[in-house]
Wavefront OBJ file of the C-alpha trace (Angstrom):
o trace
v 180.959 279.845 26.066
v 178.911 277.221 24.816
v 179.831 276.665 21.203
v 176.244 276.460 19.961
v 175.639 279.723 21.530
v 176.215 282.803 18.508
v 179.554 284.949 19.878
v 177.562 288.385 20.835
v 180.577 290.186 19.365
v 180.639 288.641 16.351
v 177.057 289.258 15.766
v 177.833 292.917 16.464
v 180.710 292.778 14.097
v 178.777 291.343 11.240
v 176.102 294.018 11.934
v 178.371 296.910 11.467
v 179.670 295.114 8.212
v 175.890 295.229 6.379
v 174.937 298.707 7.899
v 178.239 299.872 6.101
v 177.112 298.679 2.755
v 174.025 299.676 3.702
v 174.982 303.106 3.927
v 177.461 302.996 1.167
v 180.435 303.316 3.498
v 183.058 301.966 0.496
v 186.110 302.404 2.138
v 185.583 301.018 5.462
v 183.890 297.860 3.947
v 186.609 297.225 1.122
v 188.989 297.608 3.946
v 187.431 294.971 6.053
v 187.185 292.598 2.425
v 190.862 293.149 1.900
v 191.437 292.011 5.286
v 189.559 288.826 4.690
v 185.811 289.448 5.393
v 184.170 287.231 2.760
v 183.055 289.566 -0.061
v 179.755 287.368 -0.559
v 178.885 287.372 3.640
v 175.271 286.999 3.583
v 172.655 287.438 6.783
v 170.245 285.571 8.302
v 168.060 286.168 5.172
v 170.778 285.414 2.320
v 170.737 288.975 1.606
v 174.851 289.889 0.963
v 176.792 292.939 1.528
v 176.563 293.446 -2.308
v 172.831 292.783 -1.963
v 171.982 295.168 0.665
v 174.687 298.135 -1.050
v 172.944 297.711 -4.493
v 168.877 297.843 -3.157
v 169.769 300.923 -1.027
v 171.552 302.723 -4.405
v 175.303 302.687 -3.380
v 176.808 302.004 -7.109
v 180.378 302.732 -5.850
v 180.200 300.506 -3.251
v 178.484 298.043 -5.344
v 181.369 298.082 -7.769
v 183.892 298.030 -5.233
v 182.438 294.723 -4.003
v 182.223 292.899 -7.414
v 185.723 294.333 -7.661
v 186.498 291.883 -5.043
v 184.967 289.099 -5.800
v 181.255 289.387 -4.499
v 179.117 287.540 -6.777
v 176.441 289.569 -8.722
v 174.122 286.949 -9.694
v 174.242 285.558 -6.130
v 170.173 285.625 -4.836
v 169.283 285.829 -1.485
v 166.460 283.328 0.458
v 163.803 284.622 -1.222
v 165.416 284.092 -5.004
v 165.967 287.910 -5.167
v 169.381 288.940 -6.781
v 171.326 292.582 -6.682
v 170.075 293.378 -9.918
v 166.236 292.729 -9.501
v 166.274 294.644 -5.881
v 168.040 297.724 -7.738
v 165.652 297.682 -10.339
v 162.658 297.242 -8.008
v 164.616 300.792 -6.175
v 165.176 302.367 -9.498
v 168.994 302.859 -9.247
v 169.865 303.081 -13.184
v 173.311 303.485 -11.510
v 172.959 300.133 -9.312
v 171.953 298.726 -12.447
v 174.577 299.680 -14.555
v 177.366 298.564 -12.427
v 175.818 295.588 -12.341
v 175.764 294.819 -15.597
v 179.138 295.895 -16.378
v 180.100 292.960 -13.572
v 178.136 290.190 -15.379
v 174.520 289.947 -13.560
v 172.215 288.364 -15.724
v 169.145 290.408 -15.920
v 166.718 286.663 -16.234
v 168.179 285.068 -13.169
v 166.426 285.045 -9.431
v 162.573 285.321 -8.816
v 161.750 287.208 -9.950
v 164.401 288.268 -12.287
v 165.120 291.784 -13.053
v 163.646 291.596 -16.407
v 160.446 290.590 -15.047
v 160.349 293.446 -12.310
v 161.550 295.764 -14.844
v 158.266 294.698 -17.022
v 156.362 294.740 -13.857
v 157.507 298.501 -13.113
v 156.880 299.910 -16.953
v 160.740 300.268 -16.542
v 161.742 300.324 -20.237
v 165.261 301.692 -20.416
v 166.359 298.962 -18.307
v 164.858 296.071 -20.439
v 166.637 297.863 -23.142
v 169.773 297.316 -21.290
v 168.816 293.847 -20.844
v 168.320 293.490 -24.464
v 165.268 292.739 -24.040
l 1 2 3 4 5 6 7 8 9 10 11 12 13 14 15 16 17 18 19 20 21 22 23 24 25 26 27 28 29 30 31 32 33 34 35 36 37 38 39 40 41 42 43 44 45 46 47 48 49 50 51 52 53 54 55 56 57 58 59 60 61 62 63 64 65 66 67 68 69 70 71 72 73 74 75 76 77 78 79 80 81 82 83 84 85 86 87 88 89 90 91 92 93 94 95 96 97 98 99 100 101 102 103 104 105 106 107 108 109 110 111 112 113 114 115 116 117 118 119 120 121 122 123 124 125 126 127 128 129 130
């Protein structure tokens, strides 16, 4: 196999990983974490597991990844961070866990504070303290 080449079964492997936290499959991901999947894997975009649980509204998974170490504040390619993709969903659930794991509502582009202004989305900037 030339080394250059990407392993076809590792690209498989990685896909199951983000269409589990995708799909909020908490278990099965924190299971492959605890076996030493990076909790912060990203894709070809930058967009993490914890990224890609939070935007599609899976809080529980979302907290079981901070749990283990995914970063909350990390933004994917595009400057986009957990927080501002759950507030651009409207998961006041996403957003809450979150918080409680240390995202900062001004970080990434753009930040969660300014989609939550964009969006009318009051109660969050509240939470912000904002």
């Amino acid at each position: 196999m030339d080394p250059m080449q990407p392993d076809p079964e590792l690209e498989e492997f990685a896909t199951r990983l983000f269409d589990l936290a995708r799909t909020g499959q908490t278990e099965q991901l924190r299971a492959y974490v605890e076996a030493g999947v990076p909790a912060d894997l990203c894709n070809d975009r930058g967009d993490t597991l914890l990224m890609l649980a939070a935007y599609h509204g899976h809080a529980e998974t979302v907290r079981a990844l901070t749990a283990l170490g995914a970063d909350p504040g990390r933004a994917n390619d595009r400057g986009q961070t957990p927080l501002s993709g759950a507030v651009f969903k409207k998961e006041p659930e996403v957003v809450r866990a979150l918080l409680e794991a240390g995202a900062d509502p001004d970080a990434g582009s753009p930040s969660a504070t300014d989609a939550a202004r964009m969006f009318g989305q009051d109660e969050y900037l509240k939470w912000f303290g904002h």
